[in-house]
N, C-alpha and C positions, 0 to 999 in steps of 0.2 A: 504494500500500500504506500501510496508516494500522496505527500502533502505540498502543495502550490505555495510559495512563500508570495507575501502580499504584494502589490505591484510597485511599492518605492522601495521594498526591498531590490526589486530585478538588478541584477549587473553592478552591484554596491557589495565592497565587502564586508563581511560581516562578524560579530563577536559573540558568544554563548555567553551566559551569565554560568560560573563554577557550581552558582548555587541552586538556581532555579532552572537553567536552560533556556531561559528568557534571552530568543536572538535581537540582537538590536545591530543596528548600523553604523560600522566600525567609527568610533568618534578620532576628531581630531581635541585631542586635550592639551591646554598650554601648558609651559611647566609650572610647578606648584598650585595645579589645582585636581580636581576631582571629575573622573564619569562616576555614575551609581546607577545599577540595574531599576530600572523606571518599578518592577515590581515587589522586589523583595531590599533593595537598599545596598547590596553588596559595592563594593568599590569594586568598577574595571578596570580600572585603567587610574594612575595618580604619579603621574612623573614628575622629576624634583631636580633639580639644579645639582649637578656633578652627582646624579644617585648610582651610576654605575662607578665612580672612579671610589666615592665610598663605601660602595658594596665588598669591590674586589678588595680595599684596604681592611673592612671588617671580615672577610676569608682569611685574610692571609695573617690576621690577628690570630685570628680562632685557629688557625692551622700550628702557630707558633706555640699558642696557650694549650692543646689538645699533646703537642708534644711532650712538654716539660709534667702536663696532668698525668699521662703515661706512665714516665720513665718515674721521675721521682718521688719519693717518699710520700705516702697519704694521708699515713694513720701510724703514728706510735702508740703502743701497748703498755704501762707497765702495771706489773701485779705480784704480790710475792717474792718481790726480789728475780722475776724475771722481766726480761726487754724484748719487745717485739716491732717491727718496722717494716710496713710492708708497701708497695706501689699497686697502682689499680691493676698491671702488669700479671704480677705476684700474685692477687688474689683471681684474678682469673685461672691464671696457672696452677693455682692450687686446686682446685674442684676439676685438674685434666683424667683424673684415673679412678678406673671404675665403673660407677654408674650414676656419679656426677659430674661425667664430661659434657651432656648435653646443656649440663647450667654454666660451663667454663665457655662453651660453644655459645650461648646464649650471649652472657656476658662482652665474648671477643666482637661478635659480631656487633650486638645493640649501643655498645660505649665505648667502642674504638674502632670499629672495622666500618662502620656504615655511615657514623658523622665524620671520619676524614674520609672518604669515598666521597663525601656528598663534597665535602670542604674544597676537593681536587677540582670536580666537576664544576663546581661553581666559578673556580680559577681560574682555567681551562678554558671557560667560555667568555668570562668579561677580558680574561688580558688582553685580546689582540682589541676587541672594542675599546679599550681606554689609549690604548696605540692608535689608533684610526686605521689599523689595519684590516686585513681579509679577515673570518674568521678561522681559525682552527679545524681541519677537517672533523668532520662527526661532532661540532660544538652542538649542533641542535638536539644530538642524540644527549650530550653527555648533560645539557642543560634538562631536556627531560628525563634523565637518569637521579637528577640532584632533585628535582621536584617529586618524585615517587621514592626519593625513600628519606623525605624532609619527616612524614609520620613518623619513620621506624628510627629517628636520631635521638635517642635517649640519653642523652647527658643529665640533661635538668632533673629527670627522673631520678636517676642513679641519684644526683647530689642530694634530692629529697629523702629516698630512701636513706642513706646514706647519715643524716642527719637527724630522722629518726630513731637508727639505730644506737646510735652515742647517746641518744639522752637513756636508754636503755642498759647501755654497757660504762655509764659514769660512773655508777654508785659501784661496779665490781671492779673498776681500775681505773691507774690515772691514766688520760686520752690526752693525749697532746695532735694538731692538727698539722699536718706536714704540708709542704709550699704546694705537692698535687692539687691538696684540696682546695684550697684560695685558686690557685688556676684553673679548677672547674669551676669554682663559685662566677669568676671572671667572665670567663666563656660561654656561660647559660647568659648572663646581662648581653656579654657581645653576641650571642645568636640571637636574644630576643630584637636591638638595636638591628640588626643584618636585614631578618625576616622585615621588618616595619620599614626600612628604606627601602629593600626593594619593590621594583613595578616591574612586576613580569611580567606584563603587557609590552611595556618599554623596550624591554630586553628581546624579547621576541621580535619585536618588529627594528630592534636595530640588527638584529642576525640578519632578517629578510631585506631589507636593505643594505646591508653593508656586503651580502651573498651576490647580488646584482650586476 
Protein backbone atom coordinates (compact mmCIF):
# COMPACT_ATOMS: atom_id res chain seq x y z
CA UNK A 1 0.00 0.00 0.00
CA UNK A 2 1.74 3.27 -1.13
CA UNK A 3 0.46 6.65 0.54
CA UNK A 4 0.57 10.15 -1.81
CA UNK A 5 2.48 12.78 0.02
CA UNK A 6 0.45 16.03 -0.05
CA UNK A 7 1.01 18.27 -3.07
CA UNK A 8 3.62 21.01 -1.40
CA UNK A 9 5.38 18.37 -0.36
CA UNK A 10 6.14 17.14 -4.36
CA UNK A 11 9.92 17.60 -5.27
CA UNK A 12 10.98 19.35 -1.79
CA UNK A 13 13.03 17.49 0.52
CA UNK A 14 12.09 16.29 3.31
CA UNK A 15 12.80 15.46 7.23
CA UNK A 16 10.94 12.72 9.74
CA UNK A 17 10.32 13.80 13.08
CA UNK A 18 12.70 10.82 15.44
CA UNK A 19 9.70 11.02 17.52
CA UNK A 20 6.57 11.11 15.94
CA UNK A 21 7.30 10.42 12.18
CA UNK A 22 5.66 13.61 11.40
CA UNK A 23 7.36 14.54 7.66
CA UNK A 24 7.77 18.11 7.30
CA UNK A 25 9.69 20.15 4.72
CA UNK A 26 13.30 20.03 5.08
CA UNK A 27 13.69 23.74 6.98
CA UNK A 28 16.30 26.02 6.31
CA UNK A 29 17.21 27.05 10.15
CA UNK A 30 19.78 30.06 10.92
CA UNK A 31 22.25 29.58 13.39
CA UNK A 32 21.29 29.77 16.84
CA UNK A 33 17.94 29.13 16.40
CA UNK A 34 15.32 26.33 16.42
CA UNK A 35 12.85 23.86 13.86
CA UNK A 36 10.36 21.98 16.22
CA UNK A 37 8.05 19.18 14.98
CA UNK A 38 4.71 21.20 14.30
CA UNK A 39 3.08 18.13 16.21
CA UNK A 40 4.68 16.77 19.01
CA UNK A 41 7.47 19.77 19.95
CA UNK A 42 10.60 17.73 19.28
CA UNK A 43 13.60 19.93 18.11
CA UNK A 44 14.83 19.13 14.29
CA UNK A 45 17.18 20.66 13.56
CA UNK A 46 19.13 23.71 16.06
CA UNK A 47 22.59 24.68 14.77
CA UNK A 48 24.90 26.81 16.70
CA UNK A 49 27.87 28.92 15.90
CA UNK A 50 31.21 26.74 15.67
CA UNK A 51 28.95 23.47 17.10
CA UNK A 52 30.98 21.05 15.07
CA UNK A 53 34.47 22.56 15.94
CA UNK A 54 33.15 22.15 19.67
CA UNK A 55 31.77 18.87 19.37
CA UNK A 56 34.94 17.38 18.00
CA UNK A 57 36.92 19.40 20.85
CA UNK A 58 34.26 17.67 23.56
CA UNK A 59 35.30 13.87 21.65
CA UNK A 60 38.55 14.21 21.86
CA UNK A 61 38.09 15.41 25.65
CA UNK A 62 36.03 12.40 26.47
CA UNK A 63 38.48 10.27 24.60
CA UNK A 64 41.55 11.79 26.72
CA UNK A 65 39.33 11.51 30.15
CA UNK A 66 37.92 7.74 29.13
CA UNK A 67 41.67 6.84 28.84
CA UNK A 68 43.25 7.98 32.05
CA UNK A 69 39.24 6.55 33.65
CA UNK A 70 40.64 3.11 32.35
CA UNK A 71 44.09 2.77 33.13
CA UNK A 72 44.39 4.39 36.52
CA UNK A 73 43.49 3.75 39.88
CA UNK A 74 39.58 3.97 40.82
CA UNK A 75 38.92 2.72 44.03
CA UNK A 76 41.32 2.06 47.03
CA UNK A 77 40.23 -0.43 49.72
CA UNK A 78 41.44 -0.58 53.13
CA UNK A 79 40.29 -2.84 55.87
CA UNK A 80 42.12 -4.82 58.59
CA UNK A 81 45.33 -3.83 57.85
CA UNK A 82 44.85 -4.85 54.30
CA UNK A 83 45.39 -2.41 50.90
CA UNK A 84 43.56 -2.98 47.85
CA UNK A 85 43.78 -0.63 44.52
CA UNK A 86 42.01 -1.53 41.67
CA UNK A 87 41.22 0.24 37.94
CA UNK A 88 37.99 -0.17 36.01
CA UNK A 89 40.53 -2.39 33.84
CA UNK A 90 41.10 -4.76 37.00
CA UNK A 91 37.70 -5.05 37.94
CA UNK A 92 36.53 -6.12 34.70
CA UNK A 93 39.31 -8.59 34.51
CA UNK A 94 38.46 -9.81 37.59
CA UNK A 95 34.91 -11.51 36.85
CA UNK A 96 37.06 -13.12 33.22
CA UNK A 97 36.88 -16.94 34.77
CA UNK A 98 34.26 -19.05 35.10
CA UNK A 99 30.85 -18.35 34.91
CA UNK A 100 31.39 -14.69 35.44
CA UNK A 101 32.92 -13.88 32.33
CA UNK A 102 29.75 -13.00 30.66
CA UNK A 103 29.58 -9.84 33.58
CA UNK A 104 33.48 -9.13 32.75
CA UNK A 105 32.19 -9.21 28.85
CA UNK A 106 29.40 -7.20 29.98
CA UNK A 107 31.36 -4.70 31.73
CA UNK A 108 34.32 -4.58 28.74
CA UNK A 109 31.83 -3.82 26.33
CA UNK A 110 29.07 -1.28 28.09
CA UNK A 111 32.06 1.07 29.99
CA UNK A 112 34.91 0.99 27.68
CA UNK A 113 34.42 -0.81 24.46
CA UNK A 114 31.40 0.98 23.12
CA UNK A 115 31.76 4.63 24.58
CA UNK A 116 35.32 4.93 22.91
CA UNK A 117 33.94 3.05 19.67
CA UNK A 118 31.37 5.61 19.69
CA UNK A 119 34.04 8.44 20.81
CA UNK A 120 36.30 7.29 17.42
CA UNK A 121 33.22 7.42 15.34
CA UNK A 122 32.37 10.79 16.24
CA UNK A 123 36.09 11.83 15.56
CA UNK A 124 36.28 10.30 12.53
CA UNK A 125 33.49 12.08 11.01
CA UNK A 126 33.79 15.90 12.27
CA UNK A 127 37.70 16.01 11.69
CA UNK A 128 37.84 16.43 8.16
CA UNK A 129 34.45 18.85 8.51
CA UNK A 130 36.35 21.28 10.87
CA UNK A 131 39.21 21.17 8.18
CA UNK A 132 36.89 22.13 5.23
CA UNK A 133 37.84 19.17 3.91
CA UNK A 134 36.27 15.90 1.96
CA UNK A 135 34.89 13.60 4.38
CA UNK A 136 36.49 10.53 5.44
CA UNK A 137 35.58 7.50 3.47
CA UNK A 138 32.58 5.52 5.30
CA UNK A 139 32.00 8.91 7.71
CA UNK A 140 28.36 8.47 7.02
CA UNK A 141 28.41 4.92 8.11
CA UNK A 142 30.70 5.60 11.05
CA UNK A 143 28.40 8.73 12.05
CA UNK A 144 25.44 6.22 12.02
CA UNK A 145 27.50 3.76 13.92
CA UNK A 146 28.05 6.59 16.82
CA UNK A 147 24.33 7.22 16.82
CA UNK A 148 23.15 3.59 17.42
CA UNK A 149 25.20 2.69 20.17
CA UNK A 150 24.94 6.40 21.90
CA UNK A 151 21.90 4.04 24.15
CA UNK A 152 24.39 1.37 24.83
CA UNK A 153 27.37 4.19 26.25
CA UNK A 154 27.05 3.56 29.89
CA UNK A 155 29.51 5.51 31.72
CA UNK A 156 27.13 7.79 33.67
CA UNK A 157 25.49 4.53 34.65
CA UNK A 158 28.48 2.74 35.86
CA UNK A 159 29.50 6.14 37.84
CA UNK A 160 25.88 5.96 39.53
CA UNK A 161 26.14 2.48 40.34
CA UNK A 162 29.30 2.93 41.29
CA UNK A 163 28.57 5.57 43.85
CA UNK A 164 25.88 3.67 45.28
CA UNK A 165 27.87 1.17 46.20
CA UNK A 166 30.56 3.06 48.58
CA UNK A 167 27.81 4.56 50.51
CA UNK A 168 27.20 0.60 51.03
CA UNK A 169 30.96 -0.52 51.45
CA UNK A 170 31.85 2.99 53.87
CA UNK A 171 30.88 1.66 57.04
CA UNK A 172 33.13 -1.96 56.31
CA UNK A 173 36.38 0.03 55.02
CA UNK A 174 38.08 3.07 54.46
CA UNK A 175 37.29 4.04 50.50
CA UNK A 176 39.51 6.49 49.28
CA UNK A 177 38.43 7.69 45.56
CA UNK A 178 41.33 7.34 42.86
CA UNK A 179 41.87 10.14 39.88
CA UNK A 180 39.72 7.15 37.48
CA UNK A 181 36.94 8.18 39.38
CA UNK A 182 36.98 12.02 39.09
CA UNK A 183 37.69 11.33 35.37
CA UNK A 184 34.60 9.46 34.90
CA UNK A 185 32.77 11.91 37.15
CA UNK A 186 34.25 14.55 34.29
CA UNK A 187 33.31 12.65 31.30
CA UNK A 188 29.59 11.90 32.17
CA UNK A 189 29.29 16.38 32.58
CA UNK A 190 31.52 16.22 29.03
CA UNK A 191 29.19 13.78 27.26
CA UNK A 192 26.02 15.28 28.62
CA UNK A 193 27.66 19.13 27.22
CA UNK A 194 28.66 16.85 23.71
CA UNK A 195 25.16 15.30 23.32
CA UNK A 196 23.31 19.02 23.86
CA UNK A 197 25.80 20.85 21.39
CA UNK A 198 25.35 18.78 18.84
CA UNK A 199 22.68 19.15 15.73
CA UNK A 200 22.67 16.19 13.90
CA UNK A 201 20.66 17.43 11.54
CA UNK A 202 23.65 19.97 10.97
CA UNK A 203 26.03 17.26 10.65
CA UNK A 204 24.28 15.34 8.27
CA UNK A 205 23.64 17.63 5.83
CA UNK A 206 27.28 19.07 6.03
CA UNK A 207 28.44 15.30 5.04
CA UNK A 208 26.00 15.66 2.16
CA UNK A 209 27.38 18.78 1.14
CA UNK A 210 30.80 18.60 1.61
CA UNK A 211 30.38 14.71 -0.36
CA UNK A 212 29.21 16.89 -3.45
Amino acid sequence: MTTELPADFAGKPLIACPTCDTLHVEPSVPTNHAACCRRCGRVLAAPRENAVRNVLALAVTSTILMTGAVFFPFIELQAAGLHNRASVLDAAMAFSQGIMAPLAIAVAFLIILIPTARLVAIIYTLLPLVQKRQPYRFAAHAFRLAERLRPWSMAEIFVLGVAVALVKVAGLATVSLGPAFWAFAVLVVVNVLQDNTMCRYTIWKSLETTRR
